[in-house]
C-alpha positions in Angstrom: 16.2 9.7 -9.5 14.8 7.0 -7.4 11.5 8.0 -6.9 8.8 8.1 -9.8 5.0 9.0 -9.6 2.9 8.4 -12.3 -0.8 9.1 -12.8 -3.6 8.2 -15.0 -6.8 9.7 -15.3 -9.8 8.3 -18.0 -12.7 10.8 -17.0 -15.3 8.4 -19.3 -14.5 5.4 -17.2 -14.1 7.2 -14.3 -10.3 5.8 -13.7 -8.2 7.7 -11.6 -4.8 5.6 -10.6 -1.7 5.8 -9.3 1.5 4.0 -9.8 5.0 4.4 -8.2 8.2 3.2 -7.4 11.1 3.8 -5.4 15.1 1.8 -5.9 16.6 1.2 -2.0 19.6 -0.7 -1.3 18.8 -4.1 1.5 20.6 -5.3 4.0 22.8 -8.1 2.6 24.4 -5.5 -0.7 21.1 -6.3 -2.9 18.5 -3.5 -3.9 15.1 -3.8 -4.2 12.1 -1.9 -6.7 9.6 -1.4 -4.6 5.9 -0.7 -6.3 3.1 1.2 -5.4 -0.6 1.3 -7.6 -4.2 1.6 -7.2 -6.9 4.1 -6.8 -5.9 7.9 -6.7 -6.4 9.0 -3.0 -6.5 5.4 -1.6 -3.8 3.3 -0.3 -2.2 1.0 -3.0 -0.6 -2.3 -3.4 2.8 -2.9 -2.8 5.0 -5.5 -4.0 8.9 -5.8 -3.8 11.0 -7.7 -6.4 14.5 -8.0 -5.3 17.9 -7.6 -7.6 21.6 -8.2 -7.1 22.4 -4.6 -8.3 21.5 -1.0 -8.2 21.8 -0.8 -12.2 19.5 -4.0 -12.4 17.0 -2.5 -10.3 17.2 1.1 -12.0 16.8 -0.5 -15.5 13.9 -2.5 -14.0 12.5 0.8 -13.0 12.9 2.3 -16.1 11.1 -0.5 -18.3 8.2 -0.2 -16.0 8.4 3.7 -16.3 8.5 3.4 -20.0 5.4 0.7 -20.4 3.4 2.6 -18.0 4.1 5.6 -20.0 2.8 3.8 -23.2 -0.6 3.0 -21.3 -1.4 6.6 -20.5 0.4 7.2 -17.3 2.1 10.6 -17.0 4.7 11.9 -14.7 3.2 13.9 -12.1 6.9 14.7 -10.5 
C-alpha cells in the first residue's frame, strides 16, 4: 500500500490532526515519501524527502507509520 491516513483526535485539548503519506517514483529512477499533516478539515503541510529506492522510501514510510502510531494516531483507511 502506498497511501496511509492517520488521524488523531484528543477531545480535552481539542486536537483533531491529520497525517499522511503517499511513495511515487520521480523522474530520474528515484522515489520520493511525500507528507501531509495538520488540522483535521484544513489543508496541511507538505514536505518531500527524496530516496534512491522504492524499498528505502517504503521503509521510510513505515518508521513514520509506526512512530505516529505510538503517539496516538490511528489508521483511518
Amino acid at each position: 500500500m502506498n497511501h496511509v491516513y492517520l488521524e488523531r483526535h484528543d477531545t480535552e485539548n481539542n486536537m483533531h490532526r491529520f497525517y499522511q503519506m503517499f511513495v511515487t517514483p520521480g523522474l530520474f529512477d528515484d522515489w520520493s515519501l511525500i507528507k501531509e499533516w495538520g488540522k483535521v478539515g484544513s489543508p496541511g503541510t507538505v514536505r518531500k524527502d527524496w530516496f534512491d529506492t522504492e524499498e528505502e522510501a517504503l521503509t521510510a514510510k513505515q518508521r513514520l507509520v509506526e512512530a505516529k502510531q505510538k503517539k496516538g494516531y490511528q489508521s483511518m483507511g
